[in-house]
C-alpha positions as CSV (number, residue, x, y, z in Angstrom):
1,X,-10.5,118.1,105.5
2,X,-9.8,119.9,109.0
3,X,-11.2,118.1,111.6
4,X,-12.0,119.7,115.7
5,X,-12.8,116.8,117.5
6,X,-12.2,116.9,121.2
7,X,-9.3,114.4,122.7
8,X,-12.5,112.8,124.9
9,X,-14.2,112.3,121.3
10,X,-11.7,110.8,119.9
11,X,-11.3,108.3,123.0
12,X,-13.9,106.7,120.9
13,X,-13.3,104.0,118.4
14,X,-16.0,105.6,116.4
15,X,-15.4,109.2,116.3
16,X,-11.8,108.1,115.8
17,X,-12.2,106.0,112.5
18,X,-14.7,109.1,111.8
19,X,-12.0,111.9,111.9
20,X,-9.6,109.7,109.7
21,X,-12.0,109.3,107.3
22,X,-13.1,113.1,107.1
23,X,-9.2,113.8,107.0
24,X,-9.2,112.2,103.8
25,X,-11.6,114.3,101.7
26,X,-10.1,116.7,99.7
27,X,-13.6,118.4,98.7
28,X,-13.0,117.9,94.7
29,X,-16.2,117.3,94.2
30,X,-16.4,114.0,92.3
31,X,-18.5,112.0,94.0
32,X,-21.0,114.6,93.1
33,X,-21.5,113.5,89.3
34,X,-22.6,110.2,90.4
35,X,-24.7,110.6,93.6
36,X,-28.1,109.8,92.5
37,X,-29.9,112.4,95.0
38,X,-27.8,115.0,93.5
39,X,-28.4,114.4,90.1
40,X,-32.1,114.6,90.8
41,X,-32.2,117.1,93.4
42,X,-28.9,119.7,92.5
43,X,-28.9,120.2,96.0
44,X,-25.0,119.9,97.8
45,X,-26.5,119.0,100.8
46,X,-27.7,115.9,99.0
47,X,-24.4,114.8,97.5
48,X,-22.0,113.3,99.3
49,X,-19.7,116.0,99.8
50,X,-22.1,117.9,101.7
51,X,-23.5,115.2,103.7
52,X,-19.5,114.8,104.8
53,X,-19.8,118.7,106.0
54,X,-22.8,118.3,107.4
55,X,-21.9,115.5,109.3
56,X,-18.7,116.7,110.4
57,X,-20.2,119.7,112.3
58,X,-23.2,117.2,113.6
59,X,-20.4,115.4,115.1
60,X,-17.7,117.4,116.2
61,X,-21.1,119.8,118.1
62,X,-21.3,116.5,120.5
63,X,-25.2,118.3,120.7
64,X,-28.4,116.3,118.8
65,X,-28.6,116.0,115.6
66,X,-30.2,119.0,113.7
67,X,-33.9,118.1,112.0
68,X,-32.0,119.7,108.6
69,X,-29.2,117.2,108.4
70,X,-31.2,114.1,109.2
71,X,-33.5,115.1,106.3
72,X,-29.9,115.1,104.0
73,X,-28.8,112.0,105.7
74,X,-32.2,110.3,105.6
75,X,-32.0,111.0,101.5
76,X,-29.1,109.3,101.0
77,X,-29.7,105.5,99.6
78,X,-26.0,104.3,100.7
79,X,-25.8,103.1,97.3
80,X,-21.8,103.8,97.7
81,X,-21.2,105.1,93.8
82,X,-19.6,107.9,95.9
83,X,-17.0,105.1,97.0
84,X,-16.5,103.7,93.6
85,X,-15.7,107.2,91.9
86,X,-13.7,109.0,94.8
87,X,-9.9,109.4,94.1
88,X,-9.0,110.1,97.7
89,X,-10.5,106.5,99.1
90,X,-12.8,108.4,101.3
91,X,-14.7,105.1,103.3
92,X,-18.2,107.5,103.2
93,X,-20.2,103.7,104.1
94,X,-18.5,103.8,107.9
95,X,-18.9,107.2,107.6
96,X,-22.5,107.5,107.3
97,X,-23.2,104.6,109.3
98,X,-21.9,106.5,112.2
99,X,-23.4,109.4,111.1
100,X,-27.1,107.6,111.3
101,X,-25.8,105.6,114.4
102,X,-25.6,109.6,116.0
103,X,-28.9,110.6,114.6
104,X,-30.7,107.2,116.2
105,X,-28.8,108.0,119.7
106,X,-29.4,112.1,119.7
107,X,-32.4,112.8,117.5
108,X,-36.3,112.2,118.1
109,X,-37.8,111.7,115.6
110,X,-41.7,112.9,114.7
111,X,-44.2,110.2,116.2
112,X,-45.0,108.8,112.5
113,X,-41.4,108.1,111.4
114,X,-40.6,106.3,114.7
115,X,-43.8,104.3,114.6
116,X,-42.6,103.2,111.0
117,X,-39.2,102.6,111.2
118,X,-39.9,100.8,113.8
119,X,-42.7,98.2,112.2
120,X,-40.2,97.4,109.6
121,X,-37.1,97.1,111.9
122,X,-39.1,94.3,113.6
123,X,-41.3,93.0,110.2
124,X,-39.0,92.5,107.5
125,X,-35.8,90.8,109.2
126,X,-38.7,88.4,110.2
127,X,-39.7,86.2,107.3
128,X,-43.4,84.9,109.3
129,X,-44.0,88.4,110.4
130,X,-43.0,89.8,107.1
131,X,-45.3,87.0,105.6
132,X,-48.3,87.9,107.3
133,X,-47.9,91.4,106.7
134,X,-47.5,91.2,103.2
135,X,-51.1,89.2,103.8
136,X,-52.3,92.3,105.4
137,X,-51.5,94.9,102.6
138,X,-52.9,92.9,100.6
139,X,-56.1,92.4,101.8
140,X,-55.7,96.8,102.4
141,X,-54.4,97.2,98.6
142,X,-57.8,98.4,97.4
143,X,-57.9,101.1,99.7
144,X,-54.4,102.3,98.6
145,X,-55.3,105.7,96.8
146,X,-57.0,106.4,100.1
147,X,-53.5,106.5,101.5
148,X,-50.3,108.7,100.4
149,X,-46.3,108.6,101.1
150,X,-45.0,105.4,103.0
151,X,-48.1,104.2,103.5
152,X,-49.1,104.4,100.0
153,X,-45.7,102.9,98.8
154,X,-46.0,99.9,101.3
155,X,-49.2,98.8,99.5
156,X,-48.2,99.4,96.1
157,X,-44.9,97.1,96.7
158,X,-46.8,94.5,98.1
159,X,-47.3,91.6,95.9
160,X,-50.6,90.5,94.8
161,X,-50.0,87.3,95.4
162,X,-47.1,85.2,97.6
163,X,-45.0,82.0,96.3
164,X,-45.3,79.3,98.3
165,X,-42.0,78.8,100.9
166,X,-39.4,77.1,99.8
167,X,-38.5,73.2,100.4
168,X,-35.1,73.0,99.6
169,X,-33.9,76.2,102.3
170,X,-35.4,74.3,104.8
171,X,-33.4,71.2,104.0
172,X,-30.3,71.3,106.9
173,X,-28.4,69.7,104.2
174,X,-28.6,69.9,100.7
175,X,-26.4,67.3,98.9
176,X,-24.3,67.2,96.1
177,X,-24.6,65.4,93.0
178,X,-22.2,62.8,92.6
179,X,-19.2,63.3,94.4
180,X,-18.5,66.2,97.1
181,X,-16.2,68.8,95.2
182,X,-16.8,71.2,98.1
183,X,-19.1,72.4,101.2
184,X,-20.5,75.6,101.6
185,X,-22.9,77.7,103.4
186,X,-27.0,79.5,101.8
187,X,-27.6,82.7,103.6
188,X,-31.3,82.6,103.0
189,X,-32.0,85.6,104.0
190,X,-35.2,87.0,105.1
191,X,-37.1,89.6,102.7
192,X,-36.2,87.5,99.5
193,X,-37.4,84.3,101.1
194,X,-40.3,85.3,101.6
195,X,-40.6,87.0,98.1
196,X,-39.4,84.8,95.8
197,X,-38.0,81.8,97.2
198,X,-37.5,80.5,93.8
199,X,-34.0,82.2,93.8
200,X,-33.0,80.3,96.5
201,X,-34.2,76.8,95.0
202,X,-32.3,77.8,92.0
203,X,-28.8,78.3,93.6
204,X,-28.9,75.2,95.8
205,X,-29.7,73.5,92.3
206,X,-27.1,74.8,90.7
207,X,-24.3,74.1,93.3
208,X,-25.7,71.0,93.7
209,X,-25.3,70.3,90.2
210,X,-21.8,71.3,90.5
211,X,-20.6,68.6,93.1
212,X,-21.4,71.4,96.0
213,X,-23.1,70.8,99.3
214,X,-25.1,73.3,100.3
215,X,-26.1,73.4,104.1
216,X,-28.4,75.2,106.0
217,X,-27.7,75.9,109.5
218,X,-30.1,76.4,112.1
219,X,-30.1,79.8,113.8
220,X,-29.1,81.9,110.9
221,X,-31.0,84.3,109.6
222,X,-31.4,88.3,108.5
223,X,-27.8,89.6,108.2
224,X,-28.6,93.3,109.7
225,X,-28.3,95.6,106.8
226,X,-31.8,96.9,107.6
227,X,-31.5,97.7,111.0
228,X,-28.0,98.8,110.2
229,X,-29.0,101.3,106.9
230,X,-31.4,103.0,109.5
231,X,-28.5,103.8,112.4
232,X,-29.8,100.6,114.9
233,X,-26.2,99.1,115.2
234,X,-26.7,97.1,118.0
235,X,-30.1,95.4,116.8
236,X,-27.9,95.1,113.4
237,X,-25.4,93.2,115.4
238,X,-27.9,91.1,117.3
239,X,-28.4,89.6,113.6
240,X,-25.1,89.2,112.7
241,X,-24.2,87.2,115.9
242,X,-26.7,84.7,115.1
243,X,-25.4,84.5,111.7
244,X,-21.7,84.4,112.9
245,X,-22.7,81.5,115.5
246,X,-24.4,79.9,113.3
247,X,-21.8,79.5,110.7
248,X,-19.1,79.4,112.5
249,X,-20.2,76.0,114.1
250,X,-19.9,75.1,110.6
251,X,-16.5,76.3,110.0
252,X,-15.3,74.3,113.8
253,X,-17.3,71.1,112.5
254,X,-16.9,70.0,108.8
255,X,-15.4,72.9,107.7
256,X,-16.6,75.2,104.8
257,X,-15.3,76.4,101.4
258,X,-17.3,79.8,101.0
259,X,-20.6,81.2,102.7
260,X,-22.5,81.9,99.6
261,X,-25.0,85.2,99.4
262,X,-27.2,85.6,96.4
263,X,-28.7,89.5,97.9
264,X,-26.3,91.4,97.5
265,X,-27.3,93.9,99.9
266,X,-26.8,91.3,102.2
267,X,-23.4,90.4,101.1
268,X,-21.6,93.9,101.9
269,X,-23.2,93.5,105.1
270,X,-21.6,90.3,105.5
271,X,-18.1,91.4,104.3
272,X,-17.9,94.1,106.8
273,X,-19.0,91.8,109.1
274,X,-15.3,92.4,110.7
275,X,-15.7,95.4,111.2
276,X,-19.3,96.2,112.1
277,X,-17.4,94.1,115.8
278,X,-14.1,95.1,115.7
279,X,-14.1,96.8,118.9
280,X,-16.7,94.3,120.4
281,X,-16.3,93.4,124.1
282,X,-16.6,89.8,123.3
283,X,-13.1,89.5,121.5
284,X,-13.9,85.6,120.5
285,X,-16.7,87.0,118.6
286,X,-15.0,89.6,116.9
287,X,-12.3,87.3,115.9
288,X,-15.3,84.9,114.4
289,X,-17.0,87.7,112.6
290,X,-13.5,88.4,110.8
291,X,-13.2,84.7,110.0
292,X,-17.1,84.5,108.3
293,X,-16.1,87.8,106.7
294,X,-13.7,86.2,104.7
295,X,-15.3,83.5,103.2
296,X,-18.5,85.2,102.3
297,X,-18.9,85.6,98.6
298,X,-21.2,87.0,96.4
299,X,-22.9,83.6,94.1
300,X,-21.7,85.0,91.1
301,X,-17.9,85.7,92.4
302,X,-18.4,81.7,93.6
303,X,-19.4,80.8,90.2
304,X,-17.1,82.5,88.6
305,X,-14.3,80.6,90.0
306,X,-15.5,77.2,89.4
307,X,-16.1,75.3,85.6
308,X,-19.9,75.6,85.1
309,X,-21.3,72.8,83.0
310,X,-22.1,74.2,78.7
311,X,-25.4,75.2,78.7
312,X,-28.0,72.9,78.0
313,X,-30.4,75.6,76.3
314,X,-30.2,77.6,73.6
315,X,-32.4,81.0,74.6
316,X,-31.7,83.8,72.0
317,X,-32.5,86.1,75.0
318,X,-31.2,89.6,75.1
319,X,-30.5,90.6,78.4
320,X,-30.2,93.6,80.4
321,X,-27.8,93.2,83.0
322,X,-29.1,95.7,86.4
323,X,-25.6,95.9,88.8
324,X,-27.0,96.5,92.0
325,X,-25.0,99.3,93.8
326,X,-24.3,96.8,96.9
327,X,-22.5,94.7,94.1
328,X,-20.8,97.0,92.0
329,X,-20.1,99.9,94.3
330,X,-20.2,97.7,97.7
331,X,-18.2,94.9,96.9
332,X,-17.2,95.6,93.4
333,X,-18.1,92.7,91.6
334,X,-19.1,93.8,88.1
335,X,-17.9,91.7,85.6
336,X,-18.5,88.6,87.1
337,X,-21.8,88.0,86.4
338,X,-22.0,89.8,82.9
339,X,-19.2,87.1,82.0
340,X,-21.1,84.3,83.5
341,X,-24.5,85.3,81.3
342,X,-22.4,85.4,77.9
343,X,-20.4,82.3,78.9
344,X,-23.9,80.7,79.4
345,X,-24.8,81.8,75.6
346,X,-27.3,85.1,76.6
347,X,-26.6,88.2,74.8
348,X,-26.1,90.5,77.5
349,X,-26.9,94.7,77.1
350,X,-25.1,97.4,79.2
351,X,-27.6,99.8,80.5
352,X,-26.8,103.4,80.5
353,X,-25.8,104.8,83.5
354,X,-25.4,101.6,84.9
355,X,-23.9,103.1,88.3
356,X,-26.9,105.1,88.9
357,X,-29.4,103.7,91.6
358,X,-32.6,102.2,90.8
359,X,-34.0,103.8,93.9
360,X,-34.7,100.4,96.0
361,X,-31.8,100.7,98.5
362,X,-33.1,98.3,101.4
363,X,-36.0,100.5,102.6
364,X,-35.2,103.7,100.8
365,X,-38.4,103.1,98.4
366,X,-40.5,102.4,101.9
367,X,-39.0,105.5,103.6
368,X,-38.7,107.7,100.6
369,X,-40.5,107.2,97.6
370,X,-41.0,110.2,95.8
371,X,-37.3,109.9,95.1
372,X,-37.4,106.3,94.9
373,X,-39.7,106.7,92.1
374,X,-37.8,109.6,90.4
375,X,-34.9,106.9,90.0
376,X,-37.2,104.1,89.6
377,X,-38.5,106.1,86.1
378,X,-34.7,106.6,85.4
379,X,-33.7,103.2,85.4
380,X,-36.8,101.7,83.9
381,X,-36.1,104.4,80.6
382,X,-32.3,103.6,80.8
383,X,-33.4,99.8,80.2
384,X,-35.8,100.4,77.8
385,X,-33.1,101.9,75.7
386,X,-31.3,98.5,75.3
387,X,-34.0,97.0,74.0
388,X,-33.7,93.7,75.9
389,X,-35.9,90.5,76.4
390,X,-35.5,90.5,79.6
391,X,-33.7,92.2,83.1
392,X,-31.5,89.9,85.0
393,X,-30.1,91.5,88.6
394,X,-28.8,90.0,91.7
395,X,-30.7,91.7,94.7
396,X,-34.4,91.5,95.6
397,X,-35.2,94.4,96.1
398,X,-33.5,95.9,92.6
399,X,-35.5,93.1,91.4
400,X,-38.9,94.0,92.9
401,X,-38.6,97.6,92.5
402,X,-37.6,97.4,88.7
403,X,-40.8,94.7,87.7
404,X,-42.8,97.2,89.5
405,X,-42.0,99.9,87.0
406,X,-41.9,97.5,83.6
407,X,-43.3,95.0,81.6
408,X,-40.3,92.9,81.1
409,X,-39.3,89.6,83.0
410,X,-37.4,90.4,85.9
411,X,-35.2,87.8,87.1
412,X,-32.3,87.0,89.4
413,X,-29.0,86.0,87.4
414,X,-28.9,82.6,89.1
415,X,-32.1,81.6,88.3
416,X,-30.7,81.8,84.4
417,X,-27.5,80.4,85.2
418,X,-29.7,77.5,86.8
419,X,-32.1,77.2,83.7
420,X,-29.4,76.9,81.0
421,X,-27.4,74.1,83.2
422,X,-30.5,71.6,83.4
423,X,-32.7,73.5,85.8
424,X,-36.5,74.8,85.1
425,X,-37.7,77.5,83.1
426,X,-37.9,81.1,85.7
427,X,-41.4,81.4,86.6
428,X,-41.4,84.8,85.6
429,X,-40.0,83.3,82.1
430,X,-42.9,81.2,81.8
431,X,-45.6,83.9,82.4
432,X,-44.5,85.5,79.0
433,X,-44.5,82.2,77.0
């Protein structure tokens, strides 16, 4: 692609990566097959090859964003299958990152939109604030129908009823049993503790079990993908230094083997955590955020590289194994935890069109959930089609946002891999006998 951006433009770390990236697409039209928002919509402005126009002319303008290409932009679910099928390497994640950083710096948006983004840029990174507005909605659930869009969608996600707080997270130290094979890092996270802190529990048990310390350092906390996802880089990077202090004191002091994510939304964050400060002023920094970059690893890619224990269960259970797009399009982990299921003695199902989005994307089913919906329906049939006992994912929010569609257990892959290895039954196991 020909790019026109001015030399004073291009001064600008950003606007440089920007016009190498744009350089790169050819325009063949590939990405298109897989972009969820196409498929549903047949609209080229909602496929990735014409967000990449549109934002190329939004950018290279230098004027505000246009209310037309934020609507484009604000449909896309960064779900990254664009990535995963483009021949040319096109990095469309930095791309559009920038592209929403632009629209956050140049574009006002209507008083509503502002007023929500901004609740849950400050609620959901939170866990207490996120807890006690999940109290809210639900004391407000009754009224829902009276509501309709976001409002609507906030109350229908909200769970009837919260799981109490985890004990182990909260432990600075979780040892190992028997002797210390290795030390390693929990990103707790922030949504999924709150909603179902029973995924946590299980992978401290299970590394635990393993000979794996598990610590839990003060001062960490939400990794920035939310902020990030809707163009607040700076707030998004006011996270990550907390995390990168945080662990990195870890690193200096005992050392660490890994820093282990079980959301995997989280983890691309994490990865790119090098790059989300490469051009940081604070150069010590940057050169810390490269070093936690590279030791941060999805709980099944840990797993995978260490001899679990034979399973201590025999299930039976069919299961349909959901890749969440920050897995298998962000980090591209996919067989991983598939292996890990079968090596644990679980029969596990390939969905049909597996690299299509469920629709949950972070806040995408908050922000926009007629579509989210649309691809909610899709998966849930695509599922249904594999006939399985039961869904097993590794992201909350695919998680939440398939249960909410289904009548099937819905469980995180760890909390099996737990189970089988001499840890209890999943809750949401239980519920159904």
């Amino acid at each position: 692609m020909k790019t026109e951006f001015s030399i004073l433009q291009l001064a600008d770390p950003k606007f440089a990566r920007s016009n190498d990236i744009l350089r790169n697409c050819v325009h063949c039209g590939f990405c298109t097959a897989t972009c969820p928002t196409y498929l549903e919509l047949g609209d080229e402005r909602d496929s990735p090859r014409g967000r990449i126009y549109l934002m190329q002319q939004m950018l290279e303008s230098g004027e505000p964003a246009p209310a037309s290409t934020v609507q484009h932009l604000d449909r896309c679910l960064s779900c990254l299958s664009c990535m995963t099928t483009c021949p040319s390497g096109v990095d469309y994640m930095h791309l559009v990152e920038h592209g929403r950083d632009y629209i956050e710096e140049t574009y006002k948006r209507p008083l509503f939109d502002r007023l929500l983004r901004g609740v849950l840029g400050i609620v959901l990174p939170r866990p207490t604030l996120f807890r006690l507005a999940l109290f809210g909605a639900k004391l407000a659930r009754p009224a829902k129908d009276l509501f309709s869009g976001p409002l609507k969608a906030m109350l229908d996600m909200a769970p009837t009823k919260l799981p109490p707080a985890s004990r182990l997270d909260s432990r600075r130290v979780n040892p190992a049993g028997g002797k210390r094979k290795m030390r390693v890092v929990l990103m707790t996270g922030c949504a999924q503790k709150v909603l179902a802190p029973e995924i946590n529990d299980a992978t401290i048990r299970l590394l635990n079990r393993h000979g794996v310390e598990v610590i839990i350092p003060k001062g960490a906390g939400c990794c920035g993908a939310l902020p990030l996802h809707m163009g607040k880089e700076k707030d998004a990077q006011g996270f990550a230094q907390a995390n990168i202090r945080a662990w990195d004191r870890e690193m200096e002091g005992d050392g660490l083997d890994a820093i282990i994510i079980n959301t995997s939304g989280c983890g691309t964050t994490v990865k790119d955590y090098g790059e989300l400060f490469a051009h940081h002023k604070d150069k010590k920094l940057a050169q810390q955020a490269g070093k936690v970059a590279a030791i941060a690893c999805d709980i099944t890619e840990f797993l995978s590289r260490i001899e679990l224990t034979p399973p201590k269960v025999t299930t039976g259970l069919k299961v349909a194994y959901h890749s969440a797009c920050s897995l298998q399009h962000g980090q591209q982990i996919r067989k991983e935890p598939k292996d890990l299921l079968a090596q644990m003695g679980f029969e596990v199902a390939d969905i049909p069109e597996s690299h299509i989005c469920c629709g949950s994307a972070g806040t995408y089913n908050l922000l926009q959930p007629e579509l989210s919906a649309k691809l909610k329906a899709r998966k849930v049939a695509n599922i249904a089609k594999t006939t399985p006992d039961l869904v097993a994912a590794g992201n909350i929010g695919c998680i939440a946002q398939i249960a909410s569609g289904m009548d099937l257990p819905v469980v995180h892959t760890v909390e099996l891999l737990d189970w089988v290895t001499g840890g209890p039954k999943p809750s949401a196991l239980q519920k159904g006998g």
